[in-house]
Every structure is written in C-alpha cells, then in structure tokens.
mmCIF file of the N, C-alpha and C atoms, coordinates in Angstrom:
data_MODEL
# 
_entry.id   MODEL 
# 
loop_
_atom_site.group_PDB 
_atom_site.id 
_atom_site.type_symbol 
_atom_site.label_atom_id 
_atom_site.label_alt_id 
_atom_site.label_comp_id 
_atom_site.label_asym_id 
_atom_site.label_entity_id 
_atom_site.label_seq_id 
_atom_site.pdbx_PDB_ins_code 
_atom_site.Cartn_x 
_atom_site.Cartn_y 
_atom_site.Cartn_z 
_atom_site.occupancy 
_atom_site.B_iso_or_equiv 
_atom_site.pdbx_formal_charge 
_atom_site.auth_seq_id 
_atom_site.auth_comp_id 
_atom_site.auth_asym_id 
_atom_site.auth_atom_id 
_atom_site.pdbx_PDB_model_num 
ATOM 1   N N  . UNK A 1 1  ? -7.226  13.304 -13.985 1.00 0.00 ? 1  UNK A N  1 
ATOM 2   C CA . UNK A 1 1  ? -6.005  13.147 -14.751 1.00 0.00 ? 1  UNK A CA 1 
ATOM 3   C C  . UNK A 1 1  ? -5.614  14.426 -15.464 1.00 0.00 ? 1  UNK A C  1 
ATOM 4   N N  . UNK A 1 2  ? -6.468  15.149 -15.751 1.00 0.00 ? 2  UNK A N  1 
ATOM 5   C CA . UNK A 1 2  ? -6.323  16.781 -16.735 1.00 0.00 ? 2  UNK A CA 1 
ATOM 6   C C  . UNK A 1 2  ? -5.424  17.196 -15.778 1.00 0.00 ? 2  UNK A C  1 
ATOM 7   N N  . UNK A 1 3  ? -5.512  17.813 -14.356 1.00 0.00 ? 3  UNK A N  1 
ATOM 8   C CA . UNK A 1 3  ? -5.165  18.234 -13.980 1.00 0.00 ? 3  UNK A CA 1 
ATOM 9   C C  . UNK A 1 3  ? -3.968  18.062 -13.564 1.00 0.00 ? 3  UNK A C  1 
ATOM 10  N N  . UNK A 1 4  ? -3.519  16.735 -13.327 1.00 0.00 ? 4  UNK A N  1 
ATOM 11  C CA . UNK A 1 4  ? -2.401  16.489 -13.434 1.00 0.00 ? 4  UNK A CA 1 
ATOM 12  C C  . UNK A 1 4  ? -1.215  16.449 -15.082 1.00 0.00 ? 4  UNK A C  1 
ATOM 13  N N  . UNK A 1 5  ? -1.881  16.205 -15.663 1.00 0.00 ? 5  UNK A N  1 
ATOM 14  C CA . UNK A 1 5  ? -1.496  16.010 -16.775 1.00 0.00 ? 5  UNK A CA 1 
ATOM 15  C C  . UNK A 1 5  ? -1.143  17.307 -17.225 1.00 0.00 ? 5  UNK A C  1 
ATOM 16  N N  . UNK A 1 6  ? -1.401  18.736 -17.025 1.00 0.00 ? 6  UNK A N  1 
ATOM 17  C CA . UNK A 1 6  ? -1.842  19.835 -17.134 1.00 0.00 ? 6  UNK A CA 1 
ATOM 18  C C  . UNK A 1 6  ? -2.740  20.141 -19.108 1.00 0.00 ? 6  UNK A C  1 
ATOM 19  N N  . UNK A 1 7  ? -3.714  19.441 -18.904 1.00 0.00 ? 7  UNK A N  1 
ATOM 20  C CA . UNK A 1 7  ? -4.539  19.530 -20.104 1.00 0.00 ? 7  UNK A CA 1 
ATOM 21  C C  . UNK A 1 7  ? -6.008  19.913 -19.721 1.00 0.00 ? 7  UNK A C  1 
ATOM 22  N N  . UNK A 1 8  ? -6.192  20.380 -20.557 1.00 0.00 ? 8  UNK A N  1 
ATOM 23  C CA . UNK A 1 8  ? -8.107  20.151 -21.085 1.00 0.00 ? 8  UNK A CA 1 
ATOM 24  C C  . UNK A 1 8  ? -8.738  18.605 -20.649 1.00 0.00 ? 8  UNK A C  1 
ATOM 25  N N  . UNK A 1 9  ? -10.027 19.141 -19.953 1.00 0.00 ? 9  UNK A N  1 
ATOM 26  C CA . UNK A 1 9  ? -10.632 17.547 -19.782 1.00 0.00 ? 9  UNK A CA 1 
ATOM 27  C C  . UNK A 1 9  ? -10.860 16.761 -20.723 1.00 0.00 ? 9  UNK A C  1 
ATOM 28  N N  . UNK A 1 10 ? -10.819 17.917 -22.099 1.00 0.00 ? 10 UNK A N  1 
ATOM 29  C CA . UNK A 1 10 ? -11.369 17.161 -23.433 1.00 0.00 ? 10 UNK A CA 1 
ATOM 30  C C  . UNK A 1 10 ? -10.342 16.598 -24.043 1.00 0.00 ? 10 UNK A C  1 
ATOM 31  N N  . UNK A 1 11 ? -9.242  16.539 -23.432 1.00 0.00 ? 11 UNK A N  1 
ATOM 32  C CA . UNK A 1 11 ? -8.238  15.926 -24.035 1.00 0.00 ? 11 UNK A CA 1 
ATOM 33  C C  . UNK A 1 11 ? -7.822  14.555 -23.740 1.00 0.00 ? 11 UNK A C  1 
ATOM 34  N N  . UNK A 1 12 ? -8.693  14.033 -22.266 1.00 0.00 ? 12 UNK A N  1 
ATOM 35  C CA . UNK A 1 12 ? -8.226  13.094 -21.628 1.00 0.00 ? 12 UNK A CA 1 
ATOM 36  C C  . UNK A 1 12 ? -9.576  12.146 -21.883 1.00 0.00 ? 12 UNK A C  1 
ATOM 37  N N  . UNK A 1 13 ? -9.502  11.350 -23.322 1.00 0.00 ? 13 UNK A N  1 
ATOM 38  C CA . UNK A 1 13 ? -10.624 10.308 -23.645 1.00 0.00 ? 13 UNK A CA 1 
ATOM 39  C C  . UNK A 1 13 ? -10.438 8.729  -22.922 1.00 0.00 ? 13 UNK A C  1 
ATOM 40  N N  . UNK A 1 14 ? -11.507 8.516  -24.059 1.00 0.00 ? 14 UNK A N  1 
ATOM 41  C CA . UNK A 1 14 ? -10.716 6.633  -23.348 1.00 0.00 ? 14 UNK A CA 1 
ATOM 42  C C  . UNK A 1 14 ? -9.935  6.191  -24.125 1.00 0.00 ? 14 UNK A C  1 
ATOM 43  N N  . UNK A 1 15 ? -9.310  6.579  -25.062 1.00 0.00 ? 15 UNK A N  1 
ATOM 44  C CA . UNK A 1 15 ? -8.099  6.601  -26.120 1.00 0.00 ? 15 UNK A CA 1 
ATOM 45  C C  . UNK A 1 15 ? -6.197  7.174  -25.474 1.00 0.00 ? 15 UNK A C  1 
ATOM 46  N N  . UNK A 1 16 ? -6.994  7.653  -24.563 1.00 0.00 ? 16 UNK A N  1 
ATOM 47  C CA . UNK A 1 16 ? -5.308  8.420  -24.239 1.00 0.00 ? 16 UNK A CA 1 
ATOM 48  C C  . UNK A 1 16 ? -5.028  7.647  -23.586 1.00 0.00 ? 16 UNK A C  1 
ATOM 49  N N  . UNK A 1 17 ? -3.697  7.655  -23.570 1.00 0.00 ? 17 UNK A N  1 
ATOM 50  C CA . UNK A 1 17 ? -2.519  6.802  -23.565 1.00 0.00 ? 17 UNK A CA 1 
ATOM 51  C C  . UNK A 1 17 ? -0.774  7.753  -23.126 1.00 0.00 ? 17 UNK A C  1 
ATOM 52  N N  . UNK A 1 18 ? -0.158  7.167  -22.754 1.00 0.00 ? 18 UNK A N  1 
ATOM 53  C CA . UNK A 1 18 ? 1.430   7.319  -22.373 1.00 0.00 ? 18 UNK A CA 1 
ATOM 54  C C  . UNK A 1 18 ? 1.946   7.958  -23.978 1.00 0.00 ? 18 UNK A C  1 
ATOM 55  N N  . UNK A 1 19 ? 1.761   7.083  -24.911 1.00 0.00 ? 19 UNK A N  1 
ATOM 56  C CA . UNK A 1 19 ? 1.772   7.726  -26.371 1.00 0.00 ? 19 UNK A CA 1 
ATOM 57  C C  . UNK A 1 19 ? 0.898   8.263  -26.909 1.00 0.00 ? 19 UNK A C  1 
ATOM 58  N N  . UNK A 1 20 ? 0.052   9.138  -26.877 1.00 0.00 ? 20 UNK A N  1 
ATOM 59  C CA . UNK A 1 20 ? -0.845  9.895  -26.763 1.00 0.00 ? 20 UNK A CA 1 
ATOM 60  C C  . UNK A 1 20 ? -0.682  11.755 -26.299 1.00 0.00 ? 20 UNK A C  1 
ATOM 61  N N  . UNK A 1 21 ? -0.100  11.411 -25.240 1.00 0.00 ? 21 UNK A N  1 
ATOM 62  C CA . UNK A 1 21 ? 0.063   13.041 -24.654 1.00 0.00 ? 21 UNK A CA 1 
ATOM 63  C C  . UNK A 1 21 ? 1.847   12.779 -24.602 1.00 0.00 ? 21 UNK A C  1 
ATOM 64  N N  . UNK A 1 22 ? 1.829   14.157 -25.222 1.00 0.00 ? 22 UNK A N  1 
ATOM 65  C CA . UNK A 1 22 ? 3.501   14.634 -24.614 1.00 0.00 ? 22 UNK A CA 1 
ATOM 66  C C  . UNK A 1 22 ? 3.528   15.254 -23.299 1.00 0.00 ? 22 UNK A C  1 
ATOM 67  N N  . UNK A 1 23 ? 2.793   15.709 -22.646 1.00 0.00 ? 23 UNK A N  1 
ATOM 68  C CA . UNK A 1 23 ? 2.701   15.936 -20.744 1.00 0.00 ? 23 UNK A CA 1 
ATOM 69  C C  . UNK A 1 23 ? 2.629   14.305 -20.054 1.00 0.00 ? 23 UNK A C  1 
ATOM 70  N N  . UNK A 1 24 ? 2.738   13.205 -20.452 1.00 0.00 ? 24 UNK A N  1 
ATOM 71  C CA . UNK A 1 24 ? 2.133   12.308 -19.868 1.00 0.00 ? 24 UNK A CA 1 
ATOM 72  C C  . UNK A 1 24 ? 3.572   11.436 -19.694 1.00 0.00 ? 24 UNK A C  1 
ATOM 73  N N  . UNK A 1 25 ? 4.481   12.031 -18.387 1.00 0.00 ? 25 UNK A N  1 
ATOM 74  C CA . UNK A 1 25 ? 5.887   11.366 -18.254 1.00 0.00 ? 25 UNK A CA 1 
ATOM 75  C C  . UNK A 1 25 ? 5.867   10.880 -17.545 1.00 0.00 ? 25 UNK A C  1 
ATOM 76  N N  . UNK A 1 26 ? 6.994   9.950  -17.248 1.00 0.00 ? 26 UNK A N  1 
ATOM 77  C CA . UNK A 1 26 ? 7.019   9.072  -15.808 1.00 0.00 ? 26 UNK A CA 1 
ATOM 78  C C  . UNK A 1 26 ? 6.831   10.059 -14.592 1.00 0.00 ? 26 UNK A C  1 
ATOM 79  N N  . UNK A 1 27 ? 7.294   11.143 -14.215 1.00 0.00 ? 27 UNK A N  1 
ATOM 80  C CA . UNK A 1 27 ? 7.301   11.773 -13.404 1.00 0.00 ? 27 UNK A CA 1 
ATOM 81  C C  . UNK A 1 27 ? 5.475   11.851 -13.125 1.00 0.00 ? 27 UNK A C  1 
ATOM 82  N N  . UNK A 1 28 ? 4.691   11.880 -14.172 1.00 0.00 ? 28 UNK A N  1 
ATOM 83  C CA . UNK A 1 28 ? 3.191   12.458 -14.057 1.00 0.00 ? 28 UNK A CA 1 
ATOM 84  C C  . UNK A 1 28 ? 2.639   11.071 -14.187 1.00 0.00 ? 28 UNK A C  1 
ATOM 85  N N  . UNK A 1 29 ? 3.139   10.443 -14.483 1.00 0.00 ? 29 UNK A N  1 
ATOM 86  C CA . UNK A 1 29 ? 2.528   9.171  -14.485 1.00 0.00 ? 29 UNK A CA 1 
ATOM 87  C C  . UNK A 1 29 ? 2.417   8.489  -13.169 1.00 0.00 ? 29 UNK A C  1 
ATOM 88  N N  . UNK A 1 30 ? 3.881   8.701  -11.916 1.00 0.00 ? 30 UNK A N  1 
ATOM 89  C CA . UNK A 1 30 ? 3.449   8.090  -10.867 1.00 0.00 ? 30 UNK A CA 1 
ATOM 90  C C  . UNK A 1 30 ? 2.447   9.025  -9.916  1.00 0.00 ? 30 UNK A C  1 
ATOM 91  N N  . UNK A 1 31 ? 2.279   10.577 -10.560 1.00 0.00 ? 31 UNK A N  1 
ATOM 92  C CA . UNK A 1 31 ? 1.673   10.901 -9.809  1.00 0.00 ? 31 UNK A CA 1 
ATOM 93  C C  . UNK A 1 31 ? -0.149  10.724 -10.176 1.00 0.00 ? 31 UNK A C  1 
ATOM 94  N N  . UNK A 1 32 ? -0.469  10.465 -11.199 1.00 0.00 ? 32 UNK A N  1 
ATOM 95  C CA . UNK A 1 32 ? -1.980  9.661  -11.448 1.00 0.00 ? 32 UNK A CA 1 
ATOM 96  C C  . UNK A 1 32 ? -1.873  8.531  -11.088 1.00 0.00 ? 32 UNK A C  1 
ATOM 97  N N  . UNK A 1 33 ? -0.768  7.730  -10.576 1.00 0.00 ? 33 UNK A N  1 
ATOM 98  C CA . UNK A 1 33 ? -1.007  6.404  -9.578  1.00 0.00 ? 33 UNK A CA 1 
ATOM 99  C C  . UNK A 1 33 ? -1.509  6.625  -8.491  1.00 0.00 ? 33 UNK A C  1 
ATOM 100 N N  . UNK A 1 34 ? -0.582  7.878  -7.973  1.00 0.00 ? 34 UNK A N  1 
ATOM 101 C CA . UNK A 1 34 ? -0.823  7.819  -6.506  1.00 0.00 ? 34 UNK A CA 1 
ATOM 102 C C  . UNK A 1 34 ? -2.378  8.985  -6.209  1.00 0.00 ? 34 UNK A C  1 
ATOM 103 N N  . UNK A 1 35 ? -2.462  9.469  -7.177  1.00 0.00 ? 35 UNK A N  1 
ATOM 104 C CA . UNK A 1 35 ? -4.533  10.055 -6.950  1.00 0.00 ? 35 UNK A CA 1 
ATOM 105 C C  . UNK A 1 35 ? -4.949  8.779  -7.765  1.00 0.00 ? 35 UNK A C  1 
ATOM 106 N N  . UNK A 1 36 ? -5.338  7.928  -8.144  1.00 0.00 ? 36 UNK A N  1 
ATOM 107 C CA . UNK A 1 36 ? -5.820  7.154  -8.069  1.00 0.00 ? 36 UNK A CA 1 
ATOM 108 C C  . UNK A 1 36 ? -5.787  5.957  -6.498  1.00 0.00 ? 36 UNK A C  1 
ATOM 109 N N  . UNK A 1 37 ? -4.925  5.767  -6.577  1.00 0.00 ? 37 UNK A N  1 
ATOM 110 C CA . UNK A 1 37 ? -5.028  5.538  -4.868  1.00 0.00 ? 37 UNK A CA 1 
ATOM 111 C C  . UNK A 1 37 ? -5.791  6.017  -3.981  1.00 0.00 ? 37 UNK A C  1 
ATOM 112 N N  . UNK A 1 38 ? -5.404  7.326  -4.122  1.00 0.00 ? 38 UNK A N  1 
ATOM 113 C CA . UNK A 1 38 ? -6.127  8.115  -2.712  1.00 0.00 ? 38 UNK A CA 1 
ATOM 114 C C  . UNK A 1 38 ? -7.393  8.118  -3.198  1.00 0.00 ? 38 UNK A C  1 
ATOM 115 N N  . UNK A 1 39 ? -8.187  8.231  -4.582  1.00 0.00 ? 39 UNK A N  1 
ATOM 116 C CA . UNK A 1 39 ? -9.152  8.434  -4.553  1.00 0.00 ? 39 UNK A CA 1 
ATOM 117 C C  . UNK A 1 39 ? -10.351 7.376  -4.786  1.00 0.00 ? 39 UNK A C  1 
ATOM 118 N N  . UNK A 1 40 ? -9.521  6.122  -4.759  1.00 0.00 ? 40 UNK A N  1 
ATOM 119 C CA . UNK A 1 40 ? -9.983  4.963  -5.128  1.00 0.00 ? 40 UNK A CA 1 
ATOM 120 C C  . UNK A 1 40 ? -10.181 3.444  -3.635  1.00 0.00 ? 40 UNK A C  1 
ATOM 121 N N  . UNK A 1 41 ? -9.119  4.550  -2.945  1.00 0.00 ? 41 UNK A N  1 
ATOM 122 C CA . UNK A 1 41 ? -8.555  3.823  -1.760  1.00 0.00 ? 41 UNK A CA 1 
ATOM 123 C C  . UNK A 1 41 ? -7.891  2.240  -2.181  1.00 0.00 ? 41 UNK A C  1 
ATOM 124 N N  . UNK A 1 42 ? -7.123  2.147  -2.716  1.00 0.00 ? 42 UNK A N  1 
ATOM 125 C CA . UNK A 1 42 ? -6.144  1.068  -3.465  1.00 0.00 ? 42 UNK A CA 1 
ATOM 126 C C  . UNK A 1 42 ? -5.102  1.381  -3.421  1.00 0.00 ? 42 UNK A C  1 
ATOM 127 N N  . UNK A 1 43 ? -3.927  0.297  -3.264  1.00 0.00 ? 43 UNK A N  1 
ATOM 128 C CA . UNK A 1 43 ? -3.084  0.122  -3.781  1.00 0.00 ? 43 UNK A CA 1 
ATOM 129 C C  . UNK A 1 43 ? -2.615  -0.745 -4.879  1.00 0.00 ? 43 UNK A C  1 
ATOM 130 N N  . UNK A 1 44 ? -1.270  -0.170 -5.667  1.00 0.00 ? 44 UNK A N  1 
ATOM 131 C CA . UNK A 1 44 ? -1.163  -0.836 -6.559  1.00 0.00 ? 44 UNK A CA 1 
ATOM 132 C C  . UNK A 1 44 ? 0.196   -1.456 -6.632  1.00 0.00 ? 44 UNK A C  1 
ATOM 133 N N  . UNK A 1 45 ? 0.053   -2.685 -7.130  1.00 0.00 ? 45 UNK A N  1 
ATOM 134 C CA . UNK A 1 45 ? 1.683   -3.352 -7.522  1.00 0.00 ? 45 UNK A CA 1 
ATOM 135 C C  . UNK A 1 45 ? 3.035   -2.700 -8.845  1.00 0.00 ? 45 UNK A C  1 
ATOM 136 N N  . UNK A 1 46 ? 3.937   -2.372 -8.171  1.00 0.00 ? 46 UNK A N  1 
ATOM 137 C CA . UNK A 1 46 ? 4.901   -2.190 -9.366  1.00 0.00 ? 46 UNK A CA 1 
ATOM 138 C C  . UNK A 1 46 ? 4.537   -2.936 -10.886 1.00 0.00 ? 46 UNK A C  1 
ATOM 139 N N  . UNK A 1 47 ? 3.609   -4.062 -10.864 1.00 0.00 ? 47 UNK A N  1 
ATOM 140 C CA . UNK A 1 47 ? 3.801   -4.684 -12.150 1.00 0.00 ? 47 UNK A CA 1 
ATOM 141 C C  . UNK A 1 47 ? 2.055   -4.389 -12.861 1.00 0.00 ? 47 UNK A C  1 
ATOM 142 N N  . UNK A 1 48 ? 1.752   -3.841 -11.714 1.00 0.00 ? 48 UNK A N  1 
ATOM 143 C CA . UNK A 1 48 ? 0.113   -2.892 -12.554 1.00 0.00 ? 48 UNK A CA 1 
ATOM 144 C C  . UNK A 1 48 ? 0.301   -1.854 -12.864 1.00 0.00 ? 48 UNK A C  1 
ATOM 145 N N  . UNK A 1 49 ? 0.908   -1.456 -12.213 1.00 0.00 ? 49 UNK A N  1 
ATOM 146 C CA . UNK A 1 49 ? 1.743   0.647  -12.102 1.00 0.00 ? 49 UNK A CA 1 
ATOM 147 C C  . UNK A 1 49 ? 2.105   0.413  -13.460 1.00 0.00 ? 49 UNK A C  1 
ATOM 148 N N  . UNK A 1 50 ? 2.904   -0.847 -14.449 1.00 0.00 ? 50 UNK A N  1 
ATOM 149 C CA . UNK A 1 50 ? 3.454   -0.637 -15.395 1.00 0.00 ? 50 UNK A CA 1 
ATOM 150 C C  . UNK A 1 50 ? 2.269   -1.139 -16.504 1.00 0.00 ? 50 UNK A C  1 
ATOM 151 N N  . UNK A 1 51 ? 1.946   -1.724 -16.277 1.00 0.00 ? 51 UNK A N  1 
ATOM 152 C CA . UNK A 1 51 ? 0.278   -1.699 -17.292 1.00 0.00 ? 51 UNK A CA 1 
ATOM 153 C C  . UNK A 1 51 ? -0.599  -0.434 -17.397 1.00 0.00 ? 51 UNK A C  1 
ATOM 154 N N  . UNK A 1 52 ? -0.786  0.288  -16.395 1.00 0.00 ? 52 UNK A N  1 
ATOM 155 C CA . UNK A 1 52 ? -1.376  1.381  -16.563 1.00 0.00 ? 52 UNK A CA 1 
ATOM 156 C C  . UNK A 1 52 ? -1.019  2.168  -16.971 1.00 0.00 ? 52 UNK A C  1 
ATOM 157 N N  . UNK A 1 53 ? -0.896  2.492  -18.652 1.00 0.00 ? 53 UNK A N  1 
ATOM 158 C CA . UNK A 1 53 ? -0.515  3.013  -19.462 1.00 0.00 ? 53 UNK A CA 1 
ATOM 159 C C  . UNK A 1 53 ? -1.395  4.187  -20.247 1.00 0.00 ? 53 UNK A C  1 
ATOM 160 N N  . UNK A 1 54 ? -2.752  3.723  -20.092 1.00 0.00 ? 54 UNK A N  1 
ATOM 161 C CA . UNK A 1 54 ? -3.881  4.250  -20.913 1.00 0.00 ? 54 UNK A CA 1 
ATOM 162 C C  . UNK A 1 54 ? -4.795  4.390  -20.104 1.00 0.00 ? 54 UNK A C  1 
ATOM 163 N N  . UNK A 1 55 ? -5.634  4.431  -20.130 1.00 0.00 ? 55 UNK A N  1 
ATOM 164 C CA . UNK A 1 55 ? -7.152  5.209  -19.666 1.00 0.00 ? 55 UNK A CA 1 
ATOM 165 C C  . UNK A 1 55 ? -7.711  3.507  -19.614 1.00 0.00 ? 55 UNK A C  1 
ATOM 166 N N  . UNK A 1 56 ? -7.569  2.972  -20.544 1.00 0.00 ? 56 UNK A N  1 
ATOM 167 C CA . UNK A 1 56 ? -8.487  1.522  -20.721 1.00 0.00 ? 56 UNK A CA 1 
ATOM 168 C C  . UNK A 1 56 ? -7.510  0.445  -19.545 1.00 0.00 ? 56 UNK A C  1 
ATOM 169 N N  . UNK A 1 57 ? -6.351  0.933  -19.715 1.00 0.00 ? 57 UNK A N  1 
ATOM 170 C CA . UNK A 1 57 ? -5.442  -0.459 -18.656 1.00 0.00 ? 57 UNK A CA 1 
ATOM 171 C C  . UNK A 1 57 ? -5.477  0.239  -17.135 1.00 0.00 ? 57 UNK A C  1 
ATOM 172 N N  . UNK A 1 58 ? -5.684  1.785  -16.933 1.00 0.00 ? 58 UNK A N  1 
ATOM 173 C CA . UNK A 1 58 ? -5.636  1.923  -15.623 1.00 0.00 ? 58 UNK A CA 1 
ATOM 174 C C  . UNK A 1 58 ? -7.368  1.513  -15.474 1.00 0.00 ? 58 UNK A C  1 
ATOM 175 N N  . UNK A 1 59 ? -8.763  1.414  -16.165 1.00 0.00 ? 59 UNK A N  1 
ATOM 176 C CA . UNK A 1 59 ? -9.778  1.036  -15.311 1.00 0.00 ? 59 UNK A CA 1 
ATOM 177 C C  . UNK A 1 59 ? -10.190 -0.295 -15.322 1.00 0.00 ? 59 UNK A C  1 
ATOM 178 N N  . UNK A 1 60 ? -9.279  -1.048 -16.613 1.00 0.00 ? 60 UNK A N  1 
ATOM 179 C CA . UNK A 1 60 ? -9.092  -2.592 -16.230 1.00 0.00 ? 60 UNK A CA 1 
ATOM 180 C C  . UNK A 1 60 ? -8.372  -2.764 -14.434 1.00 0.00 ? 60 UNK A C  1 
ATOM 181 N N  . UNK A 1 61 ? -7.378  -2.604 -14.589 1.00 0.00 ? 61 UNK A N  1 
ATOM 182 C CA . UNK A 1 61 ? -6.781  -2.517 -13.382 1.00 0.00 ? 61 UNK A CA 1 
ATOM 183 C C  . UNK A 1 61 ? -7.703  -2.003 -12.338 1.00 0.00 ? 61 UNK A C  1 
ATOM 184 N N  . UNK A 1 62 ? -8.392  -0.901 -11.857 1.00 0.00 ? 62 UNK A N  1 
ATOM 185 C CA . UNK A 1 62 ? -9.406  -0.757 -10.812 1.00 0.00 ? 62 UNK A CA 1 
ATOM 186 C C  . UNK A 1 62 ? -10.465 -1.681 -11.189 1.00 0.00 ? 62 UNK A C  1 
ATOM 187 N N  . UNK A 1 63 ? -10.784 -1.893 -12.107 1.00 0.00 ? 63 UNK A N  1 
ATOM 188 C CA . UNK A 1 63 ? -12.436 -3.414 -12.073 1.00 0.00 ? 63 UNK A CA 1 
ATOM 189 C C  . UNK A 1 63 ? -11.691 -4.534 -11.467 1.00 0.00 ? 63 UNK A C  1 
ATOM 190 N N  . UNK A 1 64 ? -10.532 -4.649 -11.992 1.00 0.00 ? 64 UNK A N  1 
ATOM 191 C CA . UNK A 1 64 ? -10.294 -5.779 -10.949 1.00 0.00 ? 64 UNK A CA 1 
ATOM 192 C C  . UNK A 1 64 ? -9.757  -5.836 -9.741  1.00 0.00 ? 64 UNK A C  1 
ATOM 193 N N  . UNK A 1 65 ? -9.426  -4.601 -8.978  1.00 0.00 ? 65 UNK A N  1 
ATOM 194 C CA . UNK A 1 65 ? -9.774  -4.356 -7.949  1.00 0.00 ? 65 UNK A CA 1 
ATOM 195 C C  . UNK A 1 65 ? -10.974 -4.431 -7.220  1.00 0.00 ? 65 UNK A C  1 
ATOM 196 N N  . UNK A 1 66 ? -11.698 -4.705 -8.271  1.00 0.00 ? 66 UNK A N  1 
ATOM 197 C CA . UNK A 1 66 ? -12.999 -3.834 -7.184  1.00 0.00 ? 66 UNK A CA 1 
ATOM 198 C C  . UNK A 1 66 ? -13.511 -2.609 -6.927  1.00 0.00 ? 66 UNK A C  1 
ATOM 199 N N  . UNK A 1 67 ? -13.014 -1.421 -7.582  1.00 0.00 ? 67 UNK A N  1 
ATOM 200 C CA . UNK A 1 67 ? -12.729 -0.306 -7.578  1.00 0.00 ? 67 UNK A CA 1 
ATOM 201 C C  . UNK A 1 67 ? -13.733 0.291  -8.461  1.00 0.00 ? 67 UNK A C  1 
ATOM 202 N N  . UNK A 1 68 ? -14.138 0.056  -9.404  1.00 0.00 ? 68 UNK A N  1 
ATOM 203 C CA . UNK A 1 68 ? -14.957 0.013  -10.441 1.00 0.00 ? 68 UNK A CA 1 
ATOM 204 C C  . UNK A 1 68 ? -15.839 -0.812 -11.049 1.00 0.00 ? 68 UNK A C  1 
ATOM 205 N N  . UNK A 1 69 ? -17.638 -0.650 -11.307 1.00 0.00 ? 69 UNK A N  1 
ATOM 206 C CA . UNK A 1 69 ? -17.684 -1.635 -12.111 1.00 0.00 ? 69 UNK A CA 1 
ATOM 207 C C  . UNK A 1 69 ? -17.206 -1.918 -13.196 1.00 0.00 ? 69 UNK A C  1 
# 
C-alpha cells in the first residue's frame, strides 16, 4: 500500500484509513483494490470495494474471503 499510496511503510499502520492519509484518493484507492487482487488472487464486489476503507475493513474483507487468516 506505501507504495502506492506514495508514503513511508511506517506510515501505513492498522489505524490508517481513507481519513487518515491525504495521498489516499479514490483514484489510489481503486488502485490498492486492484494489487490486492492480483496479489491475493480475488475479486471484489463494488459494495466491498466501498467498505474497504481502512487497513482493518480491507483484511476483514480478505478473511472472509479466504484470503487471510
């Protein structure tokens, strides 16, 4: 996500959030959907895409995929 986000790894906790970072726009947001995809091998629904807001709702969202324990 740093890297997309263009930040420090130390910036990207389990606290960050959409309100959290000012780099963290829709534009960058669909693109940590779509590396999560590729790197997760998942897809996701328009109505999870919009929950995944934070660090805690995008790895809720992969556990219940399956994606994560």
């Amino acid at each position: 996500m740093s890297d997309v986000l263009g930040v420090g790894r130390w910036e990207v906790v389990a606290e960050t959030g959409l309100d959290r970072l000012e780099n963290w726009d829709s534009s960058r947001h669909i693109q940590i959907i779509v590396r999560l995809q590729e790197v997760f091998h998942v897809s996701f629904s328009v109505a999870e895409m919009k929950r995944m807001s934070s660090v805690p709702a995008m790895y809720t969202v992969l556990r219940e995929k399956g994606a994560v324990a």
